[in-house]
N, C-alpha and C positions, 0 to 999 in steps of 0.2 A: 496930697488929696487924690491924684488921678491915680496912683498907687494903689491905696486902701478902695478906692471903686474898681477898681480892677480885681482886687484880693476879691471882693464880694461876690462879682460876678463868677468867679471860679471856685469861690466854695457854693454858692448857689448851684453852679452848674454838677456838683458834687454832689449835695444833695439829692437833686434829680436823680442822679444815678445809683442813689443810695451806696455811695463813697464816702460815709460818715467817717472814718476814722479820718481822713484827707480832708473832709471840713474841716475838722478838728484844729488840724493843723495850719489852716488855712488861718482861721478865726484867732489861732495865737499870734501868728503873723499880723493880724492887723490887731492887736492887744500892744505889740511890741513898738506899731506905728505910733499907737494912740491909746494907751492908758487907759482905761476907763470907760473904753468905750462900750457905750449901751448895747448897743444892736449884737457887737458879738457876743458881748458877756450875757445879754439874752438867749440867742444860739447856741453857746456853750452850756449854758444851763439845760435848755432843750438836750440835747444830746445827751448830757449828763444823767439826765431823768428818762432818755432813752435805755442807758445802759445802766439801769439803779442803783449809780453814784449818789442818790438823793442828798450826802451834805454836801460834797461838790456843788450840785445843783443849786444846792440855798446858798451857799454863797458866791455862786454869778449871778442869783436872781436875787439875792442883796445887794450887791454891787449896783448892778444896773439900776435895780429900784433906790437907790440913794443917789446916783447921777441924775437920774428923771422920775421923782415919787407920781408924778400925773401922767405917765404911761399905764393905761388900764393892762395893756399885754405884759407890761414889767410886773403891776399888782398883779394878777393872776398869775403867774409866772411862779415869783415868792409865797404866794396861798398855799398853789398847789406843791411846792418846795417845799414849805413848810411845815405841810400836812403830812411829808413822808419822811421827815425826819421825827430823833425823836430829842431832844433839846428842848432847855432852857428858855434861849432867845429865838426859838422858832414858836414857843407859846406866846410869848413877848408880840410875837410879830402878826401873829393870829389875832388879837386882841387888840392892836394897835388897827392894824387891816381895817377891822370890823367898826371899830370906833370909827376910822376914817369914812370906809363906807357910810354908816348913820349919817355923821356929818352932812354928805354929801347928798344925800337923798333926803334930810333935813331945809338944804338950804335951796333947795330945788322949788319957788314958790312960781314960775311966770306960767300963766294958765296956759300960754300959746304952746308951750314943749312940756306939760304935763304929761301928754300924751305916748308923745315918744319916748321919754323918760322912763316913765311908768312900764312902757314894752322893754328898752335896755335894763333895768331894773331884776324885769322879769326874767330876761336870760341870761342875765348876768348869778341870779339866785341858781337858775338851772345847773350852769354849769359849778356853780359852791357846792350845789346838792351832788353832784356827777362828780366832781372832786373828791367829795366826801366818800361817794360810793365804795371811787378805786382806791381811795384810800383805806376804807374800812376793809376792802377785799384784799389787797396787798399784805394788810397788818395780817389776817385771817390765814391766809394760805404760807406766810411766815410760822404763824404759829400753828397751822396743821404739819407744816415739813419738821419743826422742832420739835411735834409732839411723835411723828413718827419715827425721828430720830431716836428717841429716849426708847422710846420703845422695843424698837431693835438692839439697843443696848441693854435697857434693865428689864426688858421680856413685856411680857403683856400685863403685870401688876403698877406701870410706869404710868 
């Protein structure tokens, strides 16, 4: 255990530095201690979707979100994962999300934390829509490089 806090505190301090590939490394180091662990498999994920590995990505933020489904950062995490891949089980998992969501804001009846709810809620949609965005502008500028591609290949009738 003092090990794997130890590992943290020095991919942490990696990160600061923007020593990402050395998280990296870090973050498998403690995968090796502990299996399944959430936090790095989050991490890792993160990073992954730094350098647009996005199925990488969906699958540390599957992982983690199957260790802990009530981690809201693991559910967003997988959202946004699954938003930039393009798969099967990442539609699966959009759908499941979203169902889960309803649920959830479904079962939300006590008037005293309506309040607050209704505000997490709201930024929680914000950032779906923000997700959405970079998602729809990532697919976008994929397919403007692909089109300039063809272009340059089969002339300007492509």
């Amino acid at each position: 255990m003092e090990e794997q806090l130890n590992l943290y505190r020095e991919a942490h301090a990696c990160l600061k530095l923007g020593l990402f590939p050395d998280a990296q490394l870090i973050y498998t180091k403690i995968l090796d201690l502990k299996p399944r662990d959430p936090i790095a498999l989050h991490n890792l994920g993160s990073l992954a979707i730094l350098w647009g590995k996005f199925d990488e990505a969906f699958i540390c933020f599957s992982a983690c979100y199957d260790v802990d489904p009530g981690n809201d950062d693991f559910m967003l995490g997988l959202l946004q994962a699954s938003l930039l891949v393009s798969n099967e089980r990442a539609i699966g998992v959009i759908t499941n999300l979203s169902l889960d969501l309803r649920e959830s804001i479904a079962s939300r009846t006590t008037s005293h934390s309506e309040f607050l709810f209704s505000n997490q809620d709201n930024l929680f949609a914000r950032y779906l829509l923000e997700i959405l965005r970079q998602s729809s502008t990532v697919r976008l500028n994929n397919a403007l490089s692909l089109a300039k591609e063809a272009q340059k290949t089969f002339g300007e009738n492509a």
